[in-house]
C-alpha positions as CSV (number, residue, x, y, z in Angstrom):
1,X,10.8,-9.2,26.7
2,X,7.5,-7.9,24.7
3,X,4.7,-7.9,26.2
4,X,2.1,-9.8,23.9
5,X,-0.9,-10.0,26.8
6,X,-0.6,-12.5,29.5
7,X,2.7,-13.8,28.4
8,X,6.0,-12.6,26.6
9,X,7.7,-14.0,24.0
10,X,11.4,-13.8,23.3
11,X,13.5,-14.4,20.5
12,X,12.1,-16.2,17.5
13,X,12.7,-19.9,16.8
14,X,15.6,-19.3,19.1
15,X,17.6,-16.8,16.8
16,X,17.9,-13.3,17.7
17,X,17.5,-10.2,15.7
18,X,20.3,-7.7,15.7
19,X,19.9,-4.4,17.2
20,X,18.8,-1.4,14.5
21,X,21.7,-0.4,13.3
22,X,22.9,2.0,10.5
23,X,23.5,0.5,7.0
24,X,27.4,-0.2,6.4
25,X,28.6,1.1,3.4
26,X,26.8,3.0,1.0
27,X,23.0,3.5,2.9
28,X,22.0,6.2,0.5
29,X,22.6,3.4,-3.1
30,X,21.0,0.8,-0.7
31,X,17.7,2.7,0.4
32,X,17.5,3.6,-3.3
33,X,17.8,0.1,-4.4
34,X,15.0,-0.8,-2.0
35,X,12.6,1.9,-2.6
36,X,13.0,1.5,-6.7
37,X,12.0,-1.8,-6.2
38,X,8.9,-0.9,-3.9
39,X,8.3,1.9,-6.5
40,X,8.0,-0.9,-9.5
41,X,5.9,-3.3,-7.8
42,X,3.7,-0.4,-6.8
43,X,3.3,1.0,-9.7
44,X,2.2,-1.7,-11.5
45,X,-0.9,-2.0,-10.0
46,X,-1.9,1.2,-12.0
47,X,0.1,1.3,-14.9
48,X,-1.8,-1.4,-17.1
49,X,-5.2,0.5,-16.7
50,X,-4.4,3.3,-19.6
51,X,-3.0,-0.2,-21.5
52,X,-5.8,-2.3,-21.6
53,X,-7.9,-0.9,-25.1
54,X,-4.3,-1.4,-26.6
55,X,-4.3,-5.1,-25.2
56,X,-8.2,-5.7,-25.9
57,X,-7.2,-4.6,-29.4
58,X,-4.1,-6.5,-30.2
59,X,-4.6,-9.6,-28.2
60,X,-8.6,-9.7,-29.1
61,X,-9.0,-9.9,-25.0
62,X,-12.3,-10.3,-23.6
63,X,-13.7,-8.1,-21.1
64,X,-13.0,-10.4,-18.5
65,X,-9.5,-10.7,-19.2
66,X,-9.1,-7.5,-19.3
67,X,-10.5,-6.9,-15.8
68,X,-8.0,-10.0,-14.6
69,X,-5.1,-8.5,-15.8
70,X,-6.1,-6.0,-13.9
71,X,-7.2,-7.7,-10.5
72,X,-5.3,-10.7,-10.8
73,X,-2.1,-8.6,-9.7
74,X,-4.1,-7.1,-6.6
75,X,-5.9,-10.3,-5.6
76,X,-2.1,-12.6,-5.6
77,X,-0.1,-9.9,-4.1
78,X,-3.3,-9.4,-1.2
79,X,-3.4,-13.1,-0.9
80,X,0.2,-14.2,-0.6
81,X,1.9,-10.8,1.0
82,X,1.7,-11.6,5.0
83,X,3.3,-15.1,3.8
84,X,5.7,-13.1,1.9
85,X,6.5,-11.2,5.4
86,X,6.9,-14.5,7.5
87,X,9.3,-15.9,4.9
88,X,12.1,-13.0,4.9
89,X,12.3,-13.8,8.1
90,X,12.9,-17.9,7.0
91,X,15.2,-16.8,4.1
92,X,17.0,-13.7,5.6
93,X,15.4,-10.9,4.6
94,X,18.6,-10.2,2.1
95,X,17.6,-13.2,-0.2
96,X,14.1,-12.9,-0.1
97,X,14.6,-9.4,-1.8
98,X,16.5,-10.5,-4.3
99,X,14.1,-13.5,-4.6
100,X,11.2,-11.7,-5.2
101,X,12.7,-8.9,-7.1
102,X,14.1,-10.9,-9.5
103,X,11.1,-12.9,-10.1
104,X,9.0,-10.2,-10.6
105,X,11.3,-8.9,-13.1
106,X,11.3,-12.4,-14.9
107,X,7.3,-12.1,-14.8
108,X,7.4,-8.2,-16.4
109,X,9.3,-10.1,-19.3
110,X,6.9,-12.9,-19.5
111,X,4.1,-10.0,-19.6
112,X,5.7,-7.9,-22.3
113,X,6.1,-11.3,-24.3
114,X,2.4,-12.6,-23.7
115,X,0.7,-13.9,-27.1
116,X,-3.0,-13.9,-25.6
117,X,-4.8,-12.9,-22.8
118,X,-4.6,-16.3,-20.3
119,X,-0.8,-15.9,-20.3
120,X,-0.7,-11.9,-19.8
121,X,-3.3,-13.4,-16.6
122,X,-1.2,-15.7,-15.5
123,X,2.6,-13.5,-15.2
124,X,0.7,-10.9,-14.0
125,X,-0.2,-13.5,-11.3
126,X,3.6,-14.2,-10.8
127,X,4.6,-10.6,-11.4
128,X,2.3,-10.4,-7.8
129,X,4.0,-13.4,-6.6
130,X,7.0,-11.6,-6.8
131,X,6.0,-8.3,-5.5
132,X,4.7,-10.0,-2.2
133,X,8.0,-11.6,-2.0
134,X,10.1,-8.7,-2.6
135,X,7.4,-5.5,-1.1
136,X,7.9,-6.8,3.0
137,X,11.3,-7.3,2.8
138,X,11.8,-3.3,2.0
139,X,10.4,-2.3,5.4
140,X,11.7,-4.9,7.3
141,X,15.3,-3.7,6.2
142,X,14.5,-0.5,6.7
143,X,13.4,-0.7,10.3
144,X,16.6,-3.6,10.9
145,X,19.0,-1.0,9.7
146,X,17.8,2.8,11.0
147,X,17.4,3.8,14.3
148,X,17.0,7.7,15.0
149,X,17.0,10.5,12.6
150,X,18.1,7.9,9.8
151,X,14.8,5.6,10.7
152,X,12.8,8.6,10.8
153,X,13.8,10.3,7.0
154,X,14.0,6.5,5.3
155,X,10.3,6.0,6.3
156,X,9.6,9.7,5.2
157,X,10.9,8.3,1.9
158,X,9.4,5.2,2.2
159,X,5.7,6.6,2.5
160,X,6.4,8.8,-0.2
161,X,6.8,5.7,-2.7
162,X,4.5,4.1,-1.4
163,X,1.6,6.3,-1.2
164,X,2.3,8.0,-4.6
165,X,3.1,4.9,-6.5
166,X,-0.5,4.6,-7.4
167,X,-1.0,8.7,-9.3
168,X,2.2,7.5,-10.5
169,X,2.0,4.0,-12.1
170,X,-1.2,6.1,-14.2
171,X,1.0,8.9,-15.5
172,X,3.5,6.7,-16.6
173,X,1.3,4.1,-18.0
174,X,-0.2,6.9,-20.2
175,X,3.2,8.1,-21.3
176,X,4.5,4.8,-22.5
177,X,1.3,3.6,-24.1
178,X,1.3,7.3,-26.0
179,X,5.2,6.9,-26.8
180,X,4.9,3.6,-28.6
181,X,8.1,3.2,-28.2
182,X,9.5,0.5,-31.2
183,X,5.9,0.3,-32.4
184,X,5.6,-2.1,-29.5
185,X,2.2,-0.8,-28.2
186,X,1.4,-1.7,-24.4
187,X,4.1,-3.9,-24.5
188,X,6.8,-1.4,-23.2
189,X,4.4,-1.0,-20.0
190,X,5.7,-4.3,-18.9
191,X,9.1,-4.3,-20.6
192,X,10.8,-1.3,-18.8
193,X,10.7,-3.3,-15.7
194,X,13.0,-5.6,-16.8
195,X,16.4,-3.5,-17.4
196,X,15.5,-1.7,-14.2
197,X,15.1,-4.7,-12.4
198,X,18.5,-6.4,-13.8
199,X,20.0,-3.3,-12.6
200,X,18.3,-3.4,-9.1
201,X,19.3,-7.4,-8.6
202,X,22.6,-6.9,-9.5
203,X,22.9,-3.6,-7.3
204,X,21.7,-5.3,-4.4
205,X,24.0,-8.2,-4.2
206,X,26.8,-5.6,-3.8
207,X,24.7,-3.0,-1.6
208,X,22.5,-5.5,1.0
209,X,24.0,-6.6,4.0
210,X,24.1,-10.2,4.6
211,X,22.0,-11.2,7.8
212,X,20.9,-15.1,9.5
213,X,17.8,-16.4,9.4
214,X,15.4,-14.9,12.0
215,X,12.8,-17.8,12.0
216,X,13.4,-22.0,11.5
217,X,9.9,-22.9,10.1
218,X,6.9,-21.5,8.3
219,X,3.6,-21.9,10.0
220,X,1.8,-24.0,7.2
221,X,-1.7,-23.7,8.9
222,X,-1.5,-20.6,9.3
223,X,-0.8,-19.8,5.8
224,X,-3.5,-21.9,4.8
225,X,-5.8,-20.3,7.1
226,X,-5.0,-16.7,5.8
227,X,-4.8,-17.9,2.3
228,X,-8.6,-18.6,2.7
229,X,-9.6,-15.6,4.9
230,X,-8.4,-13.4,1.9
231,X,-9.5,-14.7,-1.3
232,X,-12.9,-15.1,0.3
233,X,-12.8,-11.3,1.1
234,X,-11.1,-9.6,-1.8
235,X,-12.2,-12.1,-4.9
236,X,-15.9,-10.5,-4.0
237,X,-14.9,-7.3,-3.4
238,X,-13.1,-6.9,-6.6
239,X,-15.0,-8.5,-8.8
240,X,-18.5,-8.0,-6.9
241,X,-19.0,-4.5,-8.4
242,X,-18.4,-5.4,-11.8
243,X,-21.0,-8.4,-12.1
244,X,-23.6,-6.8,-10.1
245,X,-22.7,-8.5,-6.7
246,X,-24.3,-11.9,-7.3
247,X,-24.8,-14.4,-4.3
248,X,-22.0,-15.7,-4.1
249,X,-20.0,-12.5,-3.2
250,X,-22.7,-11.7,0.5
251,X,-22.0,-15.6,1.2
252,X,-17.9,-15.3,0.6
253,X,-17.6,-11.8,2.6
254,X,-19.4,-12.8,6.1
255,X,-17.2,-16.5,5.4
256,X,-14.4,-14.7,5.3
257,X,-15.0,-13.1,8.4
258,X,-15.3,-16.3,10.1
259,X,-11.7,-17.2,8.6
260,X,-9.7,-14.1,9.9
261,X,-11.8,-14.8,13.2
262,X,-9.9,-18.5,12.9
263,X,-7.4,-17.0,11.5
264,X,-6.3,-14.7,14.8
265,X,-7.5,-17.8,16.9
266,X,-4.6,-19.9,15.6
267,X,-1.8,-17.8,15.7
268,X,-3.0,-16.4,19.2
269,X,-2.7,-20.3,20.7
270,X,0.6,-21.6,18.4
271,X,2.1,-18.2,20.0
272,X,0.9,-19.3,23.8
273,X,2.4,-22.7,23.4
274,X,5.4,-21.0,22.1
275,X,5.3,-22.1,18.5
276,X,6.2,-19.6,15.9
277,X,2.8,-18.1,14.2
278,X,2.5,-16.9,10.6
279,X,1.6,-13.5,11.4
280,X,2.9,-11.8,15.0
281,X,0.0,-10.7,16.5
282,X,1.3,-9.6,19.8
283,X,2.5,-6.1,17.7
284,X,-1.3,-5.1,18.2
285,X,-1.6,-5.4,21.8
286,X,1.9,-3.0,22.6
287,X,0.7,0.2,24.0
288,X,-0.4,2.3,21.8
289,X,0.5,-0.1,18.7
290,X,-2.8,-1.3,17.7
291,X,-4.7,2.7,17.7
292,X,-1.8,3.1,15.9
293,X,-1.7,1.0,12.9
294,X,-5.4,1.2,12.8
295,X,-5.0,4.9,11.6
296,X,-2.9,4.4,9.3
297,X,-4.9,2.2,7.5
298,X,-8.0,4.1,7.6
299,X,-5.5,7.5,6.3
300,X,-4.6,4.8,3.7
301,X,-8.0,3.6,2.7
302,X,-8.9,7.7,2.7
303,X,-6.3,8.4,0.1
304,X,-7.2,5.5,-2.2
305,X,-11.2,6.3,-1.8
306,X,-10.4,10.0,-2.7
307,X,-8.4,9.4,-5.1
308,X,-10.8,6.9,-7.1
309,X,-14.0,9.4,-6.2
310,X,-11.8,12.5,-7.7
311,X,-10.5,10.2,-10.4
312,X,-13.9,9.4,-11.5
313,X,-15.4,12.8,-11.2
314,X,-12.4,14.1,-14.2
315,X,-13.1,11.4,-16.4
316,X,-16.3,10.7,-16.5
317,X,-18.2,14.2,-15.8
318,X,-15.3,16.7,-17.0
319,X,-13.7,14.9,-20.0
320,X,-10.4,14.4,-18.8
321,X,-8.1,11.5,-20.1
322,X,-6.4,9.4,-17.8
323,X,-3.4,11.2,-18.3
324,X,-4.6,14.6,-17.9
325,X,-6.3,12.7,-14.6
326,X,-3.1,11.4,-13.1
327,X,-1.0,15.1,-14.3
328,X,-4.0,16.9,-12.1
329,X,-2.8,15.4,-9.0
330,X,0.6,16.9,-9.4
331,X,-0.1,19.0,-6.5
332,X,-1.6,16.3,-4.4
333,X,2.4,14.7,-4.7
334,X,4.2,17.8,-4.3
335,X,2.5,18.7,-0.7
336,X,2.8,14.6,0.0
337,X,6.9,14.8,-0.9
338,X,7.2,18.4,0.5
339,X,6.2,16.8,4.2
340,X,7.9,13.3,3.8
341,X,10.8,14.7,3.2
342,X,10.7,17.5,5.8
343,X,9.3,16.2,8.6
344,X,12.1,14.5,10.5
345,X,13.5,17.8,10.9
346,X,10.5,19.2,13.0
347,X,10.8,20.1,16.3
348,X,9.9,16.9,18.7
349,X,6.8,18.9,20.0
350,X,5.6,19.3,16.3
351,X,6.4,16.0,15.4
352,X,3.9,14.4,18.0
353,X,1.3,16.8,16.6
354,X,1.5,15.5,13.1
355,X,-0.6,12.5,13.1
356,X,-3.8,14.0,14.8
357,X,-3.3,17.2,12.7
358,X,-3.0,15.6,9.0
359,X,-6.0,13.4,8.8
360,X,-8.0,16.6,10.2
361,X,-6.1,19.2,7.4
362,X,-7.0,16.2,4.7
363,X,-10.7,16.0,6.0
364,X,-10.9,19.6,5.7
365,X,-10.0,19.7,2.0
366,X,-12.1,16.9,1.4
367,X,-15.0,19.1,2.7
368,X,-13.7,22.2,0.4
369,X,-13.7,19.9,-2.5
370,X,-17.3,18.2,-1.5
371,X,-18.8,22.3,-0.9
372,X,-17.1,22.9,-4.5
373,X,-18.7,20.7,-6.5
374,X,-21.9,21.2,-5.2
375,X,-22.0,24.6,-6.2
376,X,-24.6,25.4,-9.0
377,X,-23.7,24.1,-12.7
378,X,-23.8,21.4,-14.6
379,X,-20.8,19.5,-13.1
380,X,-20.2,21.4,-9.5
381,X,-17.3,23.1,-10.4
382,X,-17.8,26.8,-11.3
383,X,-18.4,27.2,-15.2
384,X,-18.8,23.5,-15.9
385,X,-21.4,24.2,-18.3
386,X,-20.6,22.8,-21.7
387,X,-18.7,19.9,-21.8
388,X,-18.3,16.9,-24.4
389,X,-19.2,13.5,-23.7
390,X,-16.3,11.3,-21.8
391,X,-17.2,8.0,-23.2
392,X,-19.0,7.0,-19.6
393,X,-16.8,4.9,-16.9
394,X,-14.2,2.7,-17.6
395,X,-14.4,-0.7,-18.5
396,X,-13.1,-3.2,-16.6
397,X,-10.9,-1.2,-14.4
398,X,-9.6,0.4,-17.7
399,X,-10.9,3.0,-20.6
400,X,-13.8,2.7,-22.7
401,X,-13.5,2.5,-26.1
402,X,-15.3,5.3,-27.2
403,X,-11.9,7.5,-25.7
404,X,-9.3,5.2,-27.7
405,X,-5.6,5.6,-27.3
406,X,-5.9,9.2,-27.5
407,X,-8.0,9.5,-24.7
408,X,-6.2,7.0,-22.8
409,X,-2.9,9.4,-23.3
410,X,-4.9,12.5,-22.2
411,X,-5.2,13.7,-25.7
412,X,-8.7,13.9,-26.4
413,X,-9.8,17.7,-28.0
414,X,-11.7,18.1,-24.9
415,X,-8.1,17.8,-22.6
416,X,-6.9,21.2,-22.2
417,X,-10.2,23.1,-23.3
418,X,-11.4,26.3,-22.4
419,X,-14.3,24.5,-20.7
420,X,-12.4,22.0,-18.7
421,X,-10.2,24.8,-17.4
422,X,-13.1,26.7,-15.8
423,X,-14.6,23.1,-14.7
424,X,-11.6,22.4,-12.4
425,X,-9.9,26.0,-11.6
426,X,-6.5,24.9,-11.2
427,X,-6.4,28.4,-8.7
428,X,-8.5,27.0,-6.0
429,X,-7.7,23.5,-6.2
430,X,-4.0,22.9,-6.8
431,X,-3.6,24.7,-3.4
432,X,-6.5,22.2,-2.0
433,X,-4.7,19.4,-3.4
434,X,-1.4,20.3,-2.3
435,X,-2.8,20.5,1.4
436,X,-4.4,17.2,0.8
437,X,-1.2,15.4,0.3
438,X,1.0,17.4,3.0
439,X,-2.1,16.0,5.6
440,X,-1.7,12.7,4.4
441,X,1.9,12.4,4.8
442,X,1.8,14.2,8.0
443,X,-0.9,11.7,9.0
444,X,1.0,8.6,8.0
445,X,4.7,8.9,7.8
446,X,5.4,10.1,11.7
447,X,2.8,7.8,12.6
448,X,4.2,4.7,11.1
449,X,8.1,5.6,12.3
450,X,7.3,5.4,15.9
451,X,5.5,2.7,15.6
452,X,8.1,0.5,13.7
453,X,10.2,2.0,16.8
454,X,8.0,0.7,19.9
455,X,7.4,-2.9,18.3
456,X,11.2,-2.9,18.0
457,X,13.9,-4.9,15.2
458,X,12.2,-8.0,16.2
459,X,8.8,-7.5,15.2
460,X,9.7,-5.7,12.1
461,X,8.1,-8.5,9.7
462,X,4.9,-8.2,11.7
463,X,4.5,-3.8,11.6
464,X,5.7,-5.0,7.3
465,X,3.0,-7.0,6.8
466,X,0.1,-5.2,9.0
467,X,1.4,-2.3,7.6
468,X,1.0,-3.9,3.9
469,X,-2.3,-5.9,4.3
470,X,-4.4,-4.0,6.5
471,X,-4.2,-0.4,3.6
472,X,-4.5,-3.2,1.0
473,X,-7.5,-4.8,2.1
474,X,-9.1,-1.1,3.4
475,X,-8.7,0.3,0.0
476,X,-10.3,-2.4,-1.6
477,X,-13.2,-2.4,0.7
478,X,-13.5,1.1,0.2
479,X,-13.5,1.1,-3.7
480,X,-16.5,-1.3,-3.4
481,X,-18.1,0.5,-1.1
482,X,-17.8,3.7,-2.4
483,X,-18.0,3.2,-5.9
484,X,-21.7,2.6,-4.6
485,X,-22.0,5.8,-2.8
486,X,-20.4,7.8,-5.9
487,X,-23.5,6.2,-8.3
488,X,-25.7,7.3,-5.5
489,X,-24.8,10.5,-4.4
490,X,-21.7,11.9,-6.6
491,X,-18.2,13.1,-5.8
492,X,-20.0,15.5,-2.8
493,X,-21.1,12.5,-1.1
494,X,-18.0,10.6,-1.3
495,X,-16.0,13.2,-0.1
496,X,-17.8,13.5,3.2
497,X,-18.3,10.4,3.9
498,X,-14.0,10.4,3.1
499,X,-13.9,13.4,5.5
500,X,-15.7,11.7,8.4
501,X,-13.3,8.4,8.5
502,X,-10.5,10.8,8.2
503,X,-11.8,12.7,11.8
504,X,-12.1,8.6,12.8
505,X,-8.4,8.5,11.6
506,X,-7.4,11.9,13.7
507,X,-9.0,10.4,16.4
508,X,-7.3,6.9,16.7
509,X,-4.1,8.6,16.2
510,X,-4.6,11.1,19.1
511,X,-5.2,7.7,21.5
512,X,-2.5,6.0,19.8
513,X,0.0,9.2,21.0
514,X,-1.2,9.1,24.3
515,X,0.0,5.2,24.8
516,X,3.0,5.6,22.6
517,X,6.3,6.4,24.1
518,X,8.1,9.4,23.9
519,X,10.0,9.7,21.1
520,X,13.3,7.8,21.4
521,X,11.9,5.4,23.8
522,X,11.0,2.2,23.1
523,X,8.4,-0.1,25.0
524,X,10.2,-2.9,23.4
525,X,13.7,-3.7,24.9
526,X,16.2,-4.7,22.9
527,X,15.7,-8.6,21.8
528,X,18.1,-10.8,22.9
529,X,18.4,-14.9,23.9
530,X,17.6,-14.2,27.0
531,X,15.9,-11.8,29.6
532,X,18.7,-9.4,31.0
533,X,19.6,-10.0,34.6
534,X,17.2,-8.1,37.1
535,X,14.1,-8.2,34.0
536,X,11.8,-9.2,36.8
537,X,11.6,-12.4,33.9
538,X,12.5,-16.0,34.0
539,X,12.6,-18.5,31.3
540,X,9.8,-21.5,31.6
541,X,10.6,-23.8,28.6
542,X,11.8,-24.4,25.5
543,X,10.0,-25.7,22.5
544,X,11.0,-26.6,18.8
545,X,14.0,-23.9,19.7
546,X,11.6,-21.3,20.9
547,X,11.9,-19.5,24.4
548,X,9.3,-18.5,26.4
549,X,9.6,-16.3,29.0
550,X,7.0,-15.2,31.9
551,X,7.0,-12.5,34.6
552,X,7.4,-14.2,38.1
């Protein structure tokens, strides 16, 4: 059975998890159904920020409800996600899909309908609900239904959405707010969810496969317990920044601490008594799991730093509107898609190589880009010299006013400029970029398969909702923290300090290959009721319908 430390646990709340196996009819309509979905909920994280002077203006919003509409979404969706895990696994991961999905869609309506500011707060609150409802369930049926080849190109897919969804949600903010389709506004921004998402529900009640229950109960304390542990970390650290990091944010952080500390306490001793905990935390302790995971979510947390740092650096010191922003990372998803959907069809050898070699290719560029703008001129970049005023940062997550809906759509007379073109020299760093986003994929997507492939069908909801939480909570931590270092020491300073947790990255992966398994082996066997004759295992006792086994 899976070795979780000094004991083993078998099947969950005594109901086994079938075997990987390929999706029955249609695979290709059903991976698209899932990874729309993903792509929605992703998305919107980003693609109210180029909305909010259009809301401020229309709905007279304050500027703290304009930075909740914002963070609301990320702090429910942080908050409520690992839950969101545990309970496809009480549900069947089939209905919890189609439960979150179409909730969120009922939210994006509720959004696009808002009258004021405190309802907008509160759907986007269930619009997260939703989304950390629906967002596990696509990687747990991803890992329940590939195996091989097939488990290997899904996740390429899958990293793709999910990396990209971000750059993307920003780009397609700004073209719907600039549209105004109807005369509607912002409104559309929540609105096109909702046809897509009718579409989605009703495509994947034909397309998912039916499949039992995997768990009996939901650990209630242990919800509780993590419920605590993560508002107490990410209210401070997304709303620290903005009101000058008061008290009340250095006494939350080092509290919450002490909760995940409780937290991991819990669910280590409900698992050693047999119980079934909220969040499987045996995953981390498979060979090579842990080194693992933990690279991915610093290559994660990389990729969300840099892109805030480089974000930053376009709109504030070269003039560019949030559009123009967003179209400038083109080449940042063209090398991220040109890996993720290549490299399954590497040799094995090169395969293996991927995970140390991206985050060291990504560091590099981020040094290229750090040497770059340091160069002599006004903004770094050669023949920077010259430019308008931006309008400052963004307010509350969004746009100043001073760059209205023009500069929110990219569309300000500065966009496009002779000036702006020599400030970022599209010859030197769309190949930089592109190289950026092939490391990151190359760092994350070969990574991530073959670790979903050790932990084995059974532990899929636990790989989901590390693999969900942990970037989540990195990326926010690094926003705060580097939003500081940016003030400080500029876009040069950010990207070093990016490069040297990438090298960190390179480095856990490398001790992460050495304890994973050769490709196409699995450290986990194959869950079943029961240790298989000659295991070397023998069952000592049952409780609330849980097994537990132990080596002799």
């Amino acid at each position: 059975m899976f070795k979780t430390g000094g004991a083993r646990c078998g099947t969950v709340a005594g109901v086994s998890h079938p075997p990987a196996q390929q999706a029955p009819g249609r695979p290709g309509a059903l991976l698209a159904v899932l990874l729309t979905g993903q792509a929605m909920a992703s998305m919107d994280g980003s693609i109210v920020n180029v909305a909010l002077p259009a809301i401020q203006r229309d709905l007279g919003a304050s500027g703290v409800a304009l930075q909740l509409v914002v963070s609301a979404y990320l702090l429910a969706m942080g908050v409520l996600i690992v839950t969101g895990a545990r309970l496809g696994d009480l549900l069947g991961h089939r209905r919890a899909f189609l439960a979150g999905l179409a909730g969120f869609t009922c939210a994006s309506l509720l959004c696009g309908l808002a009258p004021d500011a405190p309802l907008l707060v509160a759907a986007r609150v269930a619009q997260a609900a939703g989304a950390a409802l629906m967002i596990p369930q696509v990687f747990s049926l991803i890992r329940l239904r590939r195996s091989g080849a097939a488990l290997r190109r899904a996740v390429g897919l899958y990293s793709m959405v999910l990396a990209l969804g971000v750059a993307a949600g920003q780009v397609a903010g700004g073209l719907v707010v600039g549209a105004d389709l109807l005369g509607l506004s912002w409104r559309p921004v929540f609105l096109v969810n909702v046809p897509v998402g009718v579409v989605l529900v009703l495509a994947g009640a034909r397309l998912l496969p039916r499949a039992e229950r995997t768990a009996a109960r939901l650990d209630l304390a242990g919800v509780a317990l993590l419920t605590a542990a993560m508002t107490a970390v990410l209210v401070p650290l997304v709303l620290g920044r903005e009101h000058g990091w008061p008290l009340w944010t250095w006494l939350c952080l080092p509290a919450g601490g002490v909760l995940f500390a409780g937290f991991a306490a819990a669910e280590t001793r409900l698992a050693a008594r047999g119980g079934l905990p909220l969040l499987d935390l045996g995953v981390l302790r498979l060979r090579g799991a842990g080194p693992g995971l933990l690279a991915c979510v610093l290559v994660m947390a990389c990729y969300t730093a840099f892109l805030f740092a480089l974000t930053l650096h376009l709109q504030e010191e070269l003039g560019f509107g949030p559009l123009a922003a967003g179209l400038a990372f083109v080449p940042y998803a063209c090398g991220f898609a040109a890996l993720s959907l290549t490299w399954a069809h590497l040799p094995a050898r090169a395969r293996a190589a991927l995970p140390v070699a991206g985050p060291l290719v990504f560091a590099a560029v981020a040094v290229a880009l750090a040497v770059l703008t340091g160069l002599p001129g006004a903004d770094g970049l050669p023949g920077a010299g010259g430019l308008p005023e931006a309008g400052g940062l963004p307010e509350a997550g969004g746009l100043s006013e001073a760059g209205g809906v023009a500069g929110a759509v990219g569309l300000s007379p500065s966009v496009g400029s002779p000036a702006l073109a020599g400030a970022w020299p599209a010859a030197v760093t769309a190949p930089l970029l592109f190289a950026a986003g092939a490391g990151h994929a190359a760092a994350y997507s070969p990574l991530i398969a073959q670790v979903s492939a050790v932990a084995g069908a059974a532990r899929a909801s636990a790989v989901s909702a590390i693999n969900s939480t942990g970037p989540m909570l990195a990326s926010v931590l690094a926003v705060a923290g580097l939003g500081g270092v940016y003030l400080s020491y500029g876009l040069a300073g950010t990207l070093a300090l990016v490069a040297a947790f990438l090298v960190a990255g390179a480095v856990s992966a490398a001790v992460a290959r050495r304890g994973l398994a050769p490709e196409g082996a699995s450290t986990a066997p194959a869950p079943g009721p029961a240790s298989s004759p000659g295991s070397g295992e023998r069952p000592v006792r049952r409780l609330g319908g849980e097994r537990r086994v132990r080596r002799p």
